[in-house]
C-alpha positions as CSV (number, residue, x, y, z in Angstrom):
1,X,-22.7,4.3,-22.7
2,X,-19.4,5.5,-20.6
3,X,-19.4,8.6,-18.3
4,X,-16.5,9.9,-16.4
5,X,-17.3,12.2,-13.8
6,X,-14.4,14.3,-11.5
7,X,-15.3,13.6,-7.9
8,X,-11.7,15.9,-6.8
9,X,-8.7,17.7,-8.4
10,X,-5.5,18.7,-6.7
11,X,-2.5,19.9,-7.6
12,X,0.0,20.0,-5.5
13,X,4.2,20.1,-5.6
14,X,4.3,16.1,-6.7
15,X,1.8,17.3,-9.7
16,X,-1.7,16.7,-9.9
17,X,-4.4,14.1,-7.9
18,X,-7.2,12.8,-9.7
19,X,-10.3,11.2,-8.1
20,X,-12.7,10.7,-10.4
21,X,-16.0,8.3,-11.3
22,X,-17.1,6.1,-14.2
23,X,-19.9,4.4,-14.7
24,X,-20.8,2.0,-17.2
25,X,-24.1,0.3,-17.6
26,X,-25.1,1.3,-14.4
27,X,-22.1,0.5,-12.6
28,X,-19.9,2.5,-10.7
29,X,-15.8,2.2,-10.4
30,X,-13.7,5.2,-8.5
31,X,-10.2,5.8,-10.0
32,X,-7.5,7.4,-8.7
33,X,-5.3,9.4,-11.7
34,X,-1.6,10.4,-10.5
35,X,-0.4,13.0,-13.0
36,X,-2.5,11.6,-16.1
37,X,-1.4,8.1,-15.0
38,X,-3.8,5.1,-14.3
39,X,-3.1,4.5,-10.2
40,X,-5.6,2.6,-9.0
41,X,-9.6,1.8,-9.3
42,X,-12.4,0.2,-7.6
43,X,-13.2,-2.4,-10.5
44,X,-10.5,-5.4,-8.9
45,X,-9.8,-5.1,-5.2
46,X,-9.0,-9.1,-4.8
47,X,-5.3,-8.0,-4.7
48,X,-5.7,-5.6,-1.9
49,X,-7.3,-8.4,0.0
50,X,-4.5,-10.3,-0.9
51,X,-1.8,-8.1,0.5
52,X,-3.4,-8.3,3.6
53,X,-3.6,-11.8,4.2
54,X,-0.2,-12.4,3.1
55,X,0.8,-9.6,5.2
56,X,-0.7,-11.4,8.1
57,X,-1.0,-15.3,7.6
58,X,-1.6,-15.8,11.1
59,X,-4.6,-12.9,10.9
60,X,-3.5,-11.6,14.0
61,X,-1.6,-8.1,15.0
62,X,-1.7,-5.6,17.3
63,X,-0.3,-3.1,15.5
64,X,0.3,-2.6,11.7
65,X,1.8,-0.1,8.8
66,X,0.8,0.1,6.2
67,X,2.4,2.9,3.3
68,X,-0.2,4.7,0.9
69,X,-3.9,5.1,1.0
70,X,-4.4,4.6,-2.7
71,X,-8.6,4.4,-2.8
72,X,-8.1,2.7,1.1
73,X,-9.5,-0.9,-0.3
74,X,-6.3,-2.5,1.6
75,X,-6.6,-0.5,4.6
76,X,-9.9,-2.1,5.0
77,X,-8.7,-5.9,3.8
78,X,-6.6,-5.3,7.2
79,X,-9.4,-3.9,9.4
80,X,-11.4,-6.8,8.5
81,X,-9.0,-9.3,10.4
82,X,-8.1,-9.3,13.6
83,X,-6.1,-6.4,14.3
84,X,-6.2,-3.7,16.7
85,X,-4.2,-0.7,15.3
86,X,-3.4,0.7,11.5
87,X,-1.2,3.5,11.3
88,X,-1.8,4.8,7.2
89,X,1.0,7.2,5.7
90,X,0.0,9.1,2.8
91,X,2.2,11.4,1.1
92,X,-0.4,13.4,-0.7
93,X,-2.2,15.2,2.2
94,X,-5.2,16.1,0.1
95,X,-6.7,12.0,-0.3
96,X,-6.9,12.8,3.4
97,X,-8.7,15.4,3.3
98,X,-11.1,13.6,0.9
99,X,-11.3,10.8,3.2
100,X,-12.7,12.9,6.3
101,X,-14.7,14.7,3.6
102,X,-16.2,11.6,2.9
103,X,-16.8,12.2,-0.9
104,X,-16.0,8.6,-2.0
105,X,-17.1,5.7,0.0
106,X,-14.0,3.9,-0.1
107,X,-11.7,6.4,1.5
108,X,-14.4,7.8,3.8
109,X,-14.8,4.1,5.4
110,X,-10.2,4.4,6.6
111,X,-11.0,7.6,8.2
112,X,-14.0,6.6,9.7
113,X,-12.6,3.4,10.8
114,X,-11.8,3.6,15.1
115,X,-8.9,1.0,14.2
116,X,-7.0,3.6,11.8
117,X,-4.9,6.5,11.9
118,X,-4.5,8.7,8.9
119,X,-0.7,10.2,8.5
120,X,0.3,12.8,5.8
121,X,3.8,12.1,5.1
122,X,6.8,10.3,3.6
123,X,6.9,6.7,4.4
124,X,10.1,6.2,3.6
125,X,11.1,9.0,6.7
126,X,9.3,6.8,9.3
127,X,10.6,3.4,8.1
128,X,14.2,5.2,8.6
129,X,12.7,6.6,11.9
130,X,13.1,10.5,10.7
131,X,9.3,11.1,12.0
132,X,9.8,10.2,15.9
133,X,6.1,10.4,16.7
134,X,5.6,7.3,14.6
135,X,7.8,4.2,15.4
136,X,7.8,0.6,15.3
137,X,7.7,-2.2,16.1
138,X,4.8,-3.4,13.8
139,X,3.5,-6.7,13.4
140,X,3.3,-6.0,9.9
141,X,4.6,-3.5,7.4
142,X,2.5,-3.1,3.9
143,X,3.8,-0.8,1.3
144,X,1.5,-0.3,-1.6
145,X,2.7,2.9,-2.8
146,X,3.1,3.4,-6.4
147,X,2.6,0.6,-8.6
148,X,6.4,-0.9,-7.1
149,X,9.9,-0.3,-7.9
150,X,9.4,-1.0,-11.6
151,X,6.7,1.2,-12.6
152,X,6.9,4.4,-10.8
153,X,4.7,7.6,-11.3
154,X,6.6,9.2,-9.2
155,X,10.7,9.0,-9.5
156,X,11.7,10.2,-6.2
157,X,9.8,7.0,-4.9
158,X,12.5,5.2,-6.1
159,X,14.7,6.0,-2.5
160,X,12.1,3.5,-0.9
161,X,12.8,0.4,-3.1
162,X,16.2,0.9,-1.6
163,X,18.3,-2.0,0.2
164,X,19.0,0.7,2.6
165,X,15.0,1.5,3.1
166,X,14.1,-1.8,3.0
167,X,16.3,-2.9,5.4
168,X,15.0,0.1,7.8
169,X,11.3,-1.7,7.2
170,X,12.4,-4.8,8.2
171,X,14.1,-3.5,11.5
172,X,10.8,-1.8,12.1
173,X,8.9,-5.4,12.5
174,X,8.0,-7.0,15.6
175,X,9.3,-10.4,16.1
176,X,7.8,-12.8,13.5
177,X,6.2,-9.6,12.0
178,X,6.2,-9.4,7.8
179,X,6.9,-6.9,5.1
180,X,4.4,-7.2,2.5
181,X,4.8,-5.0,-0.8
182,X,2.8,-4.8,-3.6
183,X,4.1,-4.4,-7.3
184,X,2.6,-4.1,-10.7
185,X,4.2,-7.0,-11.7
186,X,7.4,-9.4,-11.2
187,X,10.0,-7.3,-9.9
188,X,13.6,-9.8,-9.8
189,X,15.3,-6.8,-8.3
190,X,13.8,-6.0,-5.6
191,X,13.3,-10.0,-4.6
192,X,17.1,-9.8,-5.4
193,X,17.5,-6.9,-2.3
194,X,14.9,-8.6,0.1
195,X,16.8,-11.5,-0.1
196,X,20.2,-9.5,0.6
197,X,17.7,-9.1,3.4
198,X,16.6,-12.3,4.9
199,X,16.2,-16.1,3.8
200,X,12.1,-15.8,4.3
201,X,11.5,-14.0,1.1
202,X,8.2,-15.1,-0.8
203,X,6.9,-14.3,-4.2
204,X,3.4,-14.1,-5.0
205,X,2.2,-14.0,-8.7
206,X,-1.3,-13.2,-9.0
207,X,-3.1,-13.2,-12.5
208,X,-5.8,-10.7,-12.6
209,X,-8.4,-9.9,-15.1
210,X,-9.4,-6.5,-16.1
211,X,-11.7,-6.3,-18.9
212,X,-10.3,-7.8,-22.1
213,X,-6.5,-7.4,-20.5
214,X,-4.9,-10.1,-18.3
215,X,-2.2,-8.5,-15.5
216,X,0.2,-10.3,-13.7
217,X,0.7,-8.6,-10.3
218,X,2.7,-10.1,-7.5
219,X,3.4,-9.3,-3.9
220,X,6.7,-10.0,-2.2
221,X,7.2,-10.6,1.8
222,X,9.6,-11.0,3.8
223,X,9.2,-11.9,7.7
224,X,11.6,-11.5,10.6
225,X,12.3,-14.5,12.2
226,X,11.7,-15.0,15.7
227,X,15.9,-16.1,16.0
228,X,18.7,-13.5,14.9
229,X,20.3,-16.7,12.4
230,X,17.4,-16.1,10.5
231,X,18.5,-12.9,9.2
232,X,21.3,-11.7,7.0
């Protein structure tokens, strides 16, 4: 037997947040519903762990980015390496507000976290340096908002799949520092712009199981060289 309980509801000027619980047979997976749409839940968090290790192969940095909270399962993939600083943007100000309230253990662990900073804004603004409190460099950049350019809940996120946006990301990096984004699946356009980009683009095709249903996600990065030929 299936039950699906509503942990938090907000609706706000994007539309509406979702938090809620299932359990099944005595287990327990948090989802996070954008606008009736499937986000993101607790039942496969491989990928997050993923993003993070791509995002820093050496598993090293003093400072990172990362763009979107989502349930925070990647904000603590980074924690759990070496790092000493995680700046989170999160557009919708109320998963913050869940996350201090601590009403799901995943979120509640990012704001409890002494290595991470929870920011309610546009991510997009501080990659293009709009939101002067919060500036690069960063060792590493991670965008895991939406589900990528390809299969958007929200249309207006759209501006940061941008060459123009991208390119501010990549400025933002440190020396040898990576832009890691995460996408619902294989996304040629957007390897087509990060490569307009630099010559260091990677593609990362990861086959995940979800039940009966097979997903083919894939994470693309992109580093800065530590020598100005290396870029484009």
């Amino acid at each position: 037997m299936e039950t699906i309980e509503t942990i938090a509801r907000h609706h706000g000027p994007r539309g509406e947040v979702v938090l809620r619980r299932r359990m099944r047979d005595g287990v327990a997976v948090e989802e996070l519903i954008i606008n009736g749409a499937f986000a993101i839940d607790s039942s496969e968090t491989d990928t997050e762990r993923l993003l993070a290790e791509f995002a820093l192969p050496s598993g090293r940095a003093h400072r990172v980015l990362v763009g979107g909270l989502g349930l925070g399962y990647t904000v603590a993939a980074l924690s759990a390496l070496d790092v000493d600083a995680i700046d989170v943007v999160e557009i919708e100000q109320c998963l913050i507000d869940w996350a201090y309230q601590g009403i799901a253990p995943s979120i509640a662990a990012a704001a409890s976290d002494p290595l991470v900073r929870l920011h309610a804004g546009d991510i997009r603004l501080v990659l293009e340096g709009v939101i002067e409190e919060l500036v690069g460099p960063w060792d590493a950049i991670v965008l895991d908002v939406d589900n990528g350019p390809d299969f958007l809940i929200h249309p207006h996120n759209r501006a940061l799949y941008t060459e123009d946006s991208l390119r501010a990301a990549y400025a933002q990096l440190a020396p040898g520092g990576t832009l890691a984004i995460w996408c619902q699946g294989p996304a040629p356009a957007l390897r087509a712009l990060l490569e307009h980009i630099a010559s260091s683009v990677e593609e990362h095709i990861l086959d995940v199981s979800r039940g009966e249903r097979s997903f083919g996600y894939a994470i693309y990065t992109v580093s800065r060289g530590l020598k100005p030929q290396q870029e484009r």
